[in-house]
C-alpha positions in Angstrom: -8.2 9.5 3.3 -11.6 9.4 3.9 -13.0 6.1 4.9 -16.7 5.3 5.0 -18.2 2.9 7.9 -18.9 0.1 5.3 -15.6 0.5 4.0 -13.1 0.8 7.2 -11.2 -2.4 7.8 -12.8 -4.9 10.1 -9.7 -5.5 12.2 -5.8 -4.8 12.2 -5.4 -8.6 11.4 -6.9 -7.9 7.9 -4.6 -4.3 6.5 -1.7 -6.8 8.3 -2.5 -9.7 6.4 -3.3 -8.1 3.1 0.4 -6.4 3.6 1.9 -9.6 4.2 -0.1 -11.1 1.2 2.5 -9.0 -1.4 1.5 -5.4 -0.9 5.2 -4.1 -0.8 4.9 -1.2 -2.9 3.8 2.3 -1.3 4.0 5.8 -2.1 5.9 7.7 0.6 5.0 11.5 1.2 6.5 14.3 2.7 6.0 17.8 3.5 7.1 20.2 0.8 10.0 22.7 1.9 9.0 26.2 2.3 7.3 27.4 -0.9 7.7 24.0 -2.8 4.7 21.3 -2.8 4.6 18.0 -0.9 7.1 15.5 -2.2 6.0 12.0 -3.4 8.3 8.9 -4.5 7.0 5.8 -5.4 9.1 2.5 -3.8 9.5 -0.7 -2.6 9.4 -1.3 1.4 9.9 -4.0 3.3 9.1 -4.4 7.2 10.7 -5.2 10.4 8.3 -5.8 13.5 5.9 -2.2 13.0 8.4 -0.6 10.9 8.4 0.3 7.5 12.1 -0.1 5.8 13.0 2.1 2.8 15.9 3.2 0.9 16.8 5.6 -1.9 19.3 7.1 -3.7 21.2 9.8 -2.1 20.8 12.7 -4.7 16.8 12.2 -4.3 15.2 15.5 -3.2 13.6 14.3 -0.2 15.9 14.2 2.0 15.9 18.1 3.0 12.8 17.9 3.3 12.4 14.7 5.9 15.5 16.4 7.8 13.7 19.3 8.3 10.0 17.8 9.2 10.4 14.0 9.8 6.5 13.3 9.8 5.9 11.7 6.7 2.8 9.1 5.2 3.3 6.1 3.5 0.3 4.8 1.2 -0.1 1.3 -0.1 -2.3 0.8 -2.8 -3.7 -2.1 -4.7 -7.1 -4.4 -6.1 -8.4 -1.7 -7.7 -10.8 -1.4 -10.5 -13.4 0.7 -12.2 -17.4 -0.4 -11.8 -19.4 0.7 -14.7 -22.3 2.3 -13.5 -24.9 -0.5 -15.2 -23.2 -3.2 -12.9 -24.3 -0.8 -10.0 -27.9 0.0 -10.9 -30.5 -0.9 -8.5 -33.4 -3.8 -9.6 -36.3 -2.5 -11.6 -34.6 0.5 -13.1 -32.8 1.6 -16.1 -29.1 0.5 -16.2 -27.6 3.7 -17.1 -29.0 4.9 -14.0 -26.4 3.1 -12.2 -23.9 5.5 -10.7 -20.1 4.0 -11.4 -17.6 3.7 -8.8 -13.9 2.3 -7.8 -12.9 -0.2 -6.0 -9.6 -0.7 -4.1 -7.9 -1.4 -1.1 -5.8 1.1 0.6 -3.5 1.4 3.8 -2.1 4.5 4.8 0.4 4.8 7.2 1.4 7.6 9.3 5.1 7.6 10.5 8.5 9.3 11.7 11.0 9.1 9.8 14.8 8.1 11.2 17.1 8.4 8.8 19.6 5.4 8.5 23.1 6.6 7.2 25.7 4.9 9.2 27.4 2.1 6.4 26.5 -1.0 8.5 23.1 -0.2 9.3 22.5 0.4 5.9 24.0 -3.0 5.1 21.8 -4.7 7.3 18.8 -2.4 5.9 19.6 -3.9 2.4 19.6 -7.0 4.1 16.5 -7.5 5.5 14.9 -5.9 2.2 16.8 -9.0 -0.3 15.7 -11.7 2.2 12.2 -10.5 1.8 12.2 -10.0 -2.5 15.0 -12.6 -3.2 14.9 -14.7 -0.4 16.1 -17.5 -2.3 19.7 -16.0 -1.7 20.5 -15.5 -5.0 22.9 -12.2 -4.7 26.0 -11.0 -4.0 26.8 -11.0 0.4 25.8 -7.1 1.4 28.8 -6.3 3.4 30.4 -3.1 3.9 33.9 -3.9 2.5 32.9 -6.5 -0.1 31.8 -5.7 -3.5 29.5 -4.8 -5.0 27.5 -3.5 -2.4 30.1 -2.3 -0.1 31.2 0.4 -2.8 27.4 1.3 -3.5 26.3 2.0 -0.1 27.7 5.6 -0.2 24.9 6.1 -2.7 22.2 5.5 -0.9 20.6 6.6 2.7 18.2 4.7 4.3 14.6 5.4 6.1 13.4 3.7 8.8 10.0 4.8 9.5 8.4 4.1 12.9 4.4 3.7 12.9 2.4 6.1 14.8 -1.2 5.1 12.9 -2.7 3.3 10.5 -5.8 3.6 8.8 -7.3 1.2 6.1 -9.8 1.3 3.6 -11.7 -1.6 1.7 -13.8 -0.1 -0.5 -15.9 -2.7 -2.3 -19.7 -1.7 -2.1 -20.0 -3.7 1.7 -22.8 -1.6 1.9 -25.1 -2.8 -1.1 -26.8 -6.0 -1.2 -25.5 -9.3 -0.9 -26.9 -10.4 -4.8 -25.9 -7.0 -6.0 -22.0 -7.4 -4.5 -21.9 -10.6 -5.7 -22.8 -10.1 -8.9 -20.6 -7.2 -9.5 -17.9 -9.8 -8.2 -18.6 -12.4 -10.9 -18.6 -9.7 -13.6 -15.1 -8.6 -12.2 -14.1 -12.3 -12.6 -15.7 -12.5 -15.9 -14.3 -8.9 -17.5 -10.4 -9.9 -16.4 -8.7 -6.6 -17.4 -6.1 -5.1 -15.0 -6.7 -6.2 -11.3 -10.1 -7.1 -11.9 -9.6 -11.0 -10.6 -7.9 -9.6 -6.9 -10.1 -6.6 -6.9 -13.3 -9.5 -7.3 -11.4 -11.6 -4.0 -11.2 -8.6 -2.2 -15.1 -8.3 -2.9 -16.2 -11.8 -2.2 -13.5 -12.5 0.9 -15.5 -8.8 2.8 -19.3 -10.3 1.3 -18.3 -13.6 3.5 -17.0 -11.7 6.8 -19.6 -9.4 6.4 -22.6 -10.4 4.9 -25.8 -8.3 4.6 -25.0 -4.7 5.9 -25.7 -3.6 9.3 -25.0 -0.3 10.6 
């Protein structure tokens, strides 16, 4: 991923908190097996301290792969939108000069995978995920002899992936002027399609840390 200096994150307190925020689905990657391209699966994670906690079915593909090369990435993705190229145009020219962009925000984590297939430490894998996306308590116990997880568990294998690095990427124009970001901001607000309302936060919350641009 490459990352501009206007567009890096301004401390690990702000990839952490936009995680934390609802960012909980990620695209995990690994290297392909000999002959065979790089394997991607979308998914849900959940975390526990710096780890990243996954799961997925036990026929998925994968799983040679991690077992033979357990460096894998996982990407989070999210307040993205497309900048018509008029909203970007500089003062005193023609609009369809403008060059058109995206924003988004972007954390990419590099990681070793352990794979998690012992029954109770999947249990408590599960666990930790339905406290964090139904932690109102509202299923079934997860136990290893009580249905219906305890019969399901076979059919899954678990990842816990330990962080080596993380990089993060804000791209939202932090390097044009103030009027100009803000503006683009407001027409975000104003346009509402897709993610345009976070992507236009994301804007305004880096045009307050950051202000006018300096290298």
């Amino acid at each position: 991923m490459f990352i501009q200096p206007w567009d890096a994150g301004l401390d690990e307190a702000e990839w952490q908190s936009w995680i934390a925020e609802g960012h909980d689905f990620g695209q995990l990657s690994v290297n392909g097996l000999p002959g065979q391209p790089p394997a991607v699966v979308p998914t849900h994670f959940t975390t526990d301290g710096s780890d990243l906690l996954i799961h997925l079915a036990r026929p998925n593909p994968v799983w040679k792969a991690i077992e033979q090369n357990p460096n894998v990435t996982f990407t989070v993705i999210g307040d993205y939108a497309f900048v018509p190229g008029p909203w970007r145009a500089k003062p005193d020219t023609e609009p369809t000069d403008g060059v058109p962009t995206s924003y988004y925000a972007a954390v990419q984590f590099t990681c070793r995978a352990h794979l998690v297939d012992d029954a109770e430490a999947k249990a408590e894998l599960l666990c930790r995920q339905l406290a964090h996306f139904q932690p109102d308590g509202d299923h079934a116990p997860v136990a290893v002899d009580e249905p219906p997880y305890g019969r399901m568990l076979s059919g899954i294998r678990g990842l816990r992936l330990q962080v080596t690095d993380v990089r993060a990427k804000f791209k939202y124009d932090d390097h044009k002027p103030v009027e100009q970001r803000a503006g683009v901001a407001d027409r975000l607000t104003e346009r509402r399609q897709g993610l345009d309302v976070p992507t236009a936060r994301q804007q305004r919350r880096r045009l307050d840390r950051i202000g006018p641009w300096k290298p």
